[in-house]
N, C-alpha and C positions, 0 to 999 in steps of 0.2 A: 504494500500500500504506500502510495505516494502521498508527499504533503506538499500543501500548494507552494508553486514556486518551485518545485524540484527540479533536480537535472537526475541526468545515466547513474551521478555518482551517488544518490541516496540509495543506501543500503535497503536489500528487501526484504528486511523482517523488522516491524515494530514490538519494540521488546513488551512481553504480557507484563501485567502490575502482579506485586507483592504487596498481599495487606497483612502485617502483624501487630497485635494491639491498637488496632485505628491508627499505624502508618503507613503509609502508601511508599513504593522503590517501582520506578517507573523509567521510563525512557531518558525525561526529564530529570529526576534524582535514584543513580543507579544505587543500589550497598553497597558497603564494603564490611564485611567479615574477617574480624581478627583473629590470630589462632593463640592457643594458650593449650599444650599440650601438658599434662597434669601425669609424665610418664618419667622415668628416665633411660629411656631409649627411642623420644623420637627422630626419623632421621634428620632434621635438621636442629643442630644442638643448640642453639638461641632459642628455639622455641620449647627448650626442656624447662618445667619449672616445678621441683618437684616439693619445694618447699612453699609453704600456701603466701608467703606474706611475699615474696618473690616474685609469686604469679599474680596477687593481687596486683604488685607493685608495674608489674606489667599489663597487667589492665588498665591501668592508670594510664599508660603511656599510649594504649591503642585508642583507647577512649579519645584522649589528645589528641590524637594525630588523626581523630575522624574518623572512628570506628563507627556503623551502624549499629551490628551484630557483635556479638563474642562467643567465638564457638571453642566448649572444652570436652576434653577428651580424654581417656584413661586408660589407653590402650594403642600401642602403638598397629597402622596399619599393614604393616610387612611380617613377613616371619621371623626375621632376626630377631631376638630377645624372648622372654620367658612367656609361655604362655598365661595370663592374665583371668583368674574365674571372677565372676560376678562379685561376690563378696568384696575384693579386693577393687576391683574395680569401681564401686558404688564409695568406697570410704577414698576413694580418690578425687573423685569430682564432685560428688553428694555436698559435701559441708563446703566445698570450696565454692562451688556456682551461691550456697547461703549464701556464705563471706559476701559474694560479686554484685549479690541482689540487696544488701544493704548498704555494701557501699557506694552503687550505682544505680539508684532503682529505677531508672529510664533507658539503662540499656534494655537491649535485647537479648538475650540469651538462648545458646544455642548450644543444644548437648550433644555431642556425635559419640555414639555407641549403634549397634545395632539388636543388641539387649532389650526385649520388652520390661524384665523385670529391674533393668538400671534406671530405665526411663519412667516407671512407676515410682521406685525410690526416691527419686531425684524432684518428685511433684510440688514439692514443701517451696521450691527454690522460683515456682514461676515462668517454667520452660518454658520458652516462645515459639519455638523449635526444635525437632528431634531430624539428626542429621543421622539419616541409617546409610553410612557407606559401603553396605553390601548388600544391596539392591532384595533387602525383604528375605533374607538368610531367616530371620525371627519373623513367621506371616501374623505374628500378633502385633509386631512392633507399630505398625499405623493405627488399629485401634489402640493403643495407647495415645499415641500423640490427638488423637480426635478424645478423649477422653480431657486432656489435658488441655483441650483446648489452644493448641500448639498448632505450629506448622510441621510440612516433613517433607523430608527428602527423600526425593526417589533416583534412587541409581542404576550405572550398568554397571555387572563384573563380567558378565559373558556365562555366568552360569558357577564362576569359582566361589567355593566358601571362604568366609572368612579368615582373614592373613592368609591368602593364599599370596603368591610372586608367582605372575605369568610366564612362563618357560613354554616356546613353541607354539603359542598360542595364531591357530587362526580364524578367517572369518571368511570360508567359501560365499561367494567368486571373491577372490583379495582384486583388487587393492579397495574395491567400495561397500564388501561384504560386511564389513565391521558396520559401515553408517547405517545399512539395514537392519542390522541388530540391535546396535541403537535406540535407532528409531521405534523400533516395534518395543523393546524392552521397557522404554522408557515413556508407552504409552499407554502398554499393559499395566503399570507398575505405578501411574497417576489414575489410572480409569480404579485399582484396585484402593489405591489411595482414598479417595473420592468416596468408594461405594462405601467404605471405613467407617468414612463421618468429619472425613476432613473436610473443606471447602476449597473448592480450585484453587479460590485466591491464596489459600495456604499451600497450596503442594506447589513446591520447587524442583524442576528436572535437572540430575545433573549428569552431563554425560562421564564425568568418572576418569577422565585421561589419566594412563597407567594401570588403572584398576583394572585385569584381566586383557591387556594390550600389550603391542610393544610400543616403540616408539612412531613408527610408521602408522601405527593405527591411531594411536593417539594425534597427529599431526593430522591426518586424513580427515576425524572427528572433527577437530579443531576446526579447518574449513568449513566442516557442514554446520556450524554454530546455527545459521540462518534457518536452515532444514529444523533443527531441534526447537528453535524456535516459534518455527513455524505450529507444531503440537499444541501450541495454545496455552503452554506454562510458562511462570517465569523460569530463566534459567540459570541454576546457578553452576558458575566454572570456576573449580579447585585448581589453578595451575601453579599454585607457590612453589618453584624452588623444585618442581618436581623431574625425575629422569627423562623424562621424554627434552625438557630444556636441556639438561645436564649432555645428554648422550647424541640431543643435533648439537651442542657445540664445542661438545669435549671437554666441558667443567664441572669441577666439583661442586656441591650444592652451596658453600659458601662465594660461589664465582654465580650464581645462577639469576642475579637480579634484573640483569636488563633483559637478558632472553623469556626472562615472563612476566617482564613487562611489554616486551611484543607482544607477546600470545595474548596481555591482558587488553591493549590496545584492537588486536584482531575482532577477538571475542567480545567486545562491547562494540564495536562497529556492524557485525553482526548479527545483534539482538541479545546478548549474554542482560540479564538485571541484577545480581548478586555475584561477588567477586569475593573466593575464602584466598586471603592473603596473611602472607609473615610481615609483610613490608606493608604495613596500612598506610603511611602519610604520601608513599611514592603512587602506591597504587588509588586511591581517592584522587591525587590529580590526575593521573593518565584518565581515568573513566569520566570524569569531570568535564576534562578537555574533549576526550571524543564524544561526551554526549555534546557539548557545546558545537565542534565539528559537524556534528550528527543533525544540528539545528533544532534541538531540544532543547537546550538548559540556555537561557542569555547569559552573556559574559556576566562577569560578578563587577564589574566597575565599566564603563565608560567612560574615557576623559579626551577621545579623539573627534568630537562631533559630530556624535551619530546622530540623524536625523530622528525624530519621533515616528515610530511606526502607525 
């Protein structure tokens, strides 16, 4: 859909709305999702914070730097490190998202587990969000979050349980079999959402780059942002820092900032509305700017003598 005035170059997907708590993340005002990993093994070690005042202390700093969202987490997503049970994982995050809700009580809050009974525990705290990044592994996990009156997310892993690491992974016919998958997964996976008890405007698609991919797949996805968005969700894109950056540019994850902040730039150009970032202050202006680009958001100052529209 075009907006009056357009040219070739306006992108063809208008990004769907995010409503959580009566706020609206739109074309116009993307998120930005800050991460605060609650483990000590996640792979990128700035975002380990395993002691609470730490993490707080870094809330603090996402917040600042423009966080919408704060998404926490008590389990790392790869296989490396120790397997994680519920118990353990509930006294991770449980008292800490408390802590985040009294010292914040206008963020948003976002728990990613794919655990129905972490996300019942964690109720006390105000979840605005249940980030299930493996794609309904727990088929109870959505009526939780419709329970809670939360958002959720809906993923692709291709079929892999959780902590699984993709090895040989493919998606007949390659190179566009993965988008198919995709697509269909991650519309099965809102329609089940939905019938849950969730509300569209809450369910987030995300397609998951990495999760159950390689690098080429993940890249391939990336292009079809506008496809996913076409589905009729908003859509949220996880690229912090992740191997699919690392491994197109041959850098370590502490090397990995600018390579996803292209991907984050791409993916807001075509229709991404929620952005899970390590880097909140860089990432808030890139999606800023191209929503402005985008001819959504007015610049924040004029001092050049723009005529009155």
């Amino acid at each position: 859909m075009d907006r009056p005035g357009s040219t070739s170059a306006v992108p063809p997907a208008v990004p769907a709305a995010l409503v959580l708590r009566g706020r609206r993340f739109d074309a116009s005002r993307p998120a930005v999702m800050g991460v605060v990993n609650r483990t000590p093994d996640s792979f990128y070690a700035q975002a380990r914070f395993t002691d609470p005042e730490a993490g707080l202390a870094a809330v603090d700093r996402l917040v600042a730097d423009g966080a919408d969202i704060v998404d926490v987490g008590g389990v790392r997503a790869g296989q490396v490190g120790p397997w994680v049970e519920v118990a353990e994982e509930v006294e991770r995050v449980g008292p800490f998202l408390l802590a985040v809700r009294e010292r914040h009580p206008g963020i948003l809050l976002s728990l990613d587990t794919w655990r129905s009974e972490v996300a019942r525990a964690c109720a006390g705290a105000g979840i605005d969000l249940v980030n299930d990044t493996w794609a309904g592994a727990d088929p109870g996990l959505a009526a939780v979050a419709a329970e809670l009156g939360a958002g959720y997310v809906v993923s692709h892993t291709g079929g892999l349980p959780p902590r699984t690491d993709p090895v040989g992974v493919t998606y007949p016919p390659e190179p566009d079999g993965v988008v198919a998958s995709v697509l269909a997964g991650l519309r099965d996976g809102a329609e089940r959402a939905v019938a849950a008890g969730v509300p569209a405007e809450r369910v987030l698609v995300d397609p998951t780059l990495d999760f159950g991919k390689t690098t080429r797949h993940s890249l391939r996805v990336l292009r079809a942002t506008s496809e996913v968005a076409g589905l009729g969700y908003p859509v949220l894109q996880s690229l912090s820092r992740k191997d699919f950056v690392g491994e197109s540019l041959d850098l370590p994850v502490d090397d990995r900032l600018e390579g996803t902040l292209a991907a984050t730039a791409v993916a807001a150009w075509l229709g991404a509305t929620v952005f899970r970032a390590h880097d909140v202050r860089a990432t808030r202006r890139v999606v800023d700017m191209v929503a402005s680009i985008r001819g959504d958001r007015p610049p924040a100052k004029a001092v050049r003598g723009e005529p009155a529209l």
